[in-house]
N, C-alpha and C positions, 0 to 999 in steps of 0.2 A: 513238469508233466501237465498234462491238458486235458480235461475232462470233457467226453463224447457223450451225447445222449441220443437216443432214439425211442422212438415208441411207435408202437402199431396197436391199432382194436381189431379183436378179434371175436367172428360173434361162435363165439367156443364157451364151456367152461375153464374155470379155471383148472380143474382136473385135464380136461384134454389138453389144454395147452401147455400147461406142466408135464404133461405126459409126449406130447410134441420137444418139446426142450430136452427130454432126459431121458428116455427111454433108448436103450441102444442102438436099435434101428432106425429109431427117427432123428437120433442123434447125427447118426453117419450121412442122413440126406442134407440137413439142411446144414451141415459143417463142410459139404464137399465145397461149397463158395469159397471158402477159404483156404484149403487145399486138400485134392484128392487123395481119397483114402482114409479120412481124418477119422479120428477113435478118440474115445475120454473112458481110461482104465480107472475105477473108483469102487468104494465101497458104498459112495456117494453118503457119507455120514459127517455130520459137524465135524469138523477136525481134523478130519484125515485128507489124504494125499487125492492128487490126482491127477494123472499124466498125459497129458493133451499130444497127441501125436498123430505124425502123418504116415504114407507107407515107407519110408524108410527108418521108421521110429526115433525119428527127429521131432522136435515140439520143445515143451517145457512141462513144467511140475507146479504144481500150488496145493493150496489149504483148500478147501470148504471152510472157510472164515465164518458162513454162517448161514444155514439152512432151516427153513421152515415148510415144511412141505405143501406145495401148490400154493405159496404165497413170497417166499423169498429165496433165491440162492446167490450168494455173496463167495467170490474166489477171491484168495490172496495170492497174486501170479509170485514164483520164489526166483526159480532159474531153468537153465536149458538143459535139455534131455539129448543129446547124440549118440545114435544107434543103440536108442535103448538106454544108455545110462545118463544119471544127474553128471551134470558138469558142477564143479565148483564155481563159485562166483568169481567174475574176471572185471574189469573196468567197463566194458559195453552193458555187460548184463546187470554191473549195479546201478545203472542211470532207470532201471525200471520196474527190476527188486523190489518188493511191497505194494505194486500195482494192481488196485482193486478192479473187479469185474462185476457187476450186481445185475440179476434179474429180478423185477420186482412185477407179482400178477395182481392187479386193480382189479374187484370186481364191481363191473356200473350192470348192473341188472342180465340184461340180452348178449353183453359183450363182456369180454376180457383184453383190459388191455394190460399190454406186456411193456417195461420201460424196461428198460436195458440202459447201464452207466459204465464205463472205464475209463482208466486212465489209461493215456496214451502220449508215447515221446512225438512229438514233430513229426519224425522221419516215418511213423508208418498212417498219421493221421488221412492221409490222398487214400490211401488202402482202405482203409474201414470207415471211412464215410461212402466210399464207393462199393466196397461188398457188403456189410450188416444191410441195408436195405434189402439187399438180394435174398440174405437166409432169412430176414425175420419175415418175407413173403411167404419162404417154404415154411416155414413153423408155420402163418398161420393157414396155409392150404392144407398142411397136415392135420391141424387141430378141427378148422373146419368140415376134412373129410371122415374126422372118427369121431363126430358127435352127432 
């Protein structure tokens, strides 16, 4: 696997741009880049589960590996979700099994800046070097329009 990075400043707090990242509404705008209709079902607490889905409740499932709130949220991607339910693990889906995803909010005074890391197999790295650009604009036009 192959570790992607990106980062934007945002002149937000780190509250609003935490709140741009996770909040359900603004979740579902800046997730439509990656496919319409996108929802994240959570209780969003250390540990627990959380179903990244699109409208035909396909997606996948992971951990919150590790949250701190308005300063760090760390996923542990598990496996696939089809129409709604966990698939068991099959040989495609273990090449990415244990694939972390981390937001991490810096704060330098006026700005916030947001780094974003995952791990990523080859075949989808053309995809999200070409989309996360895109949402982490809408994160920061959202954070910047609610502060």
């Amino acid at each position: 696997m192959k570790i992607l990075q990106f980062k934007i400043d945002i002149k937000a707090s780190r509250t609003a741009v935490w709140n741009a990242l996770w909040e359900d509404s603004n979740y579902r705008k800046w997730t439509q880049v990656f496919s319409e209709g996108s929802i994240a079902i959570s209780d969003w607490k250390e540990g627990s589960k959380v179903l990244f889905l699109d409208n035909s409740q396909n997606g996948m499932y992971s951990i919150i590996d590790q949250m701190v709130t308005g300063e760090l949220m760390s996923f542990q991607h598990i496996g696939v979700v089809k129409n709604g339910n966990e698939e068991p693990l099959d040989d495609e889906t273990e090449k990415w099994s244990g694939a972390k995803e981390n937001y991490i909010l810096i704060d330098l005074g006026d700005v916030t800046q947001l780094e974003v890391s995952m791990d990523i197999t080859e075949d989808f790295e053309d995809y999200f070097q070409q989309k996360f650009p895109l949402a982490l604009e809408i994160v920061k036009e959202i954070a910047e329009n609610s502060a």
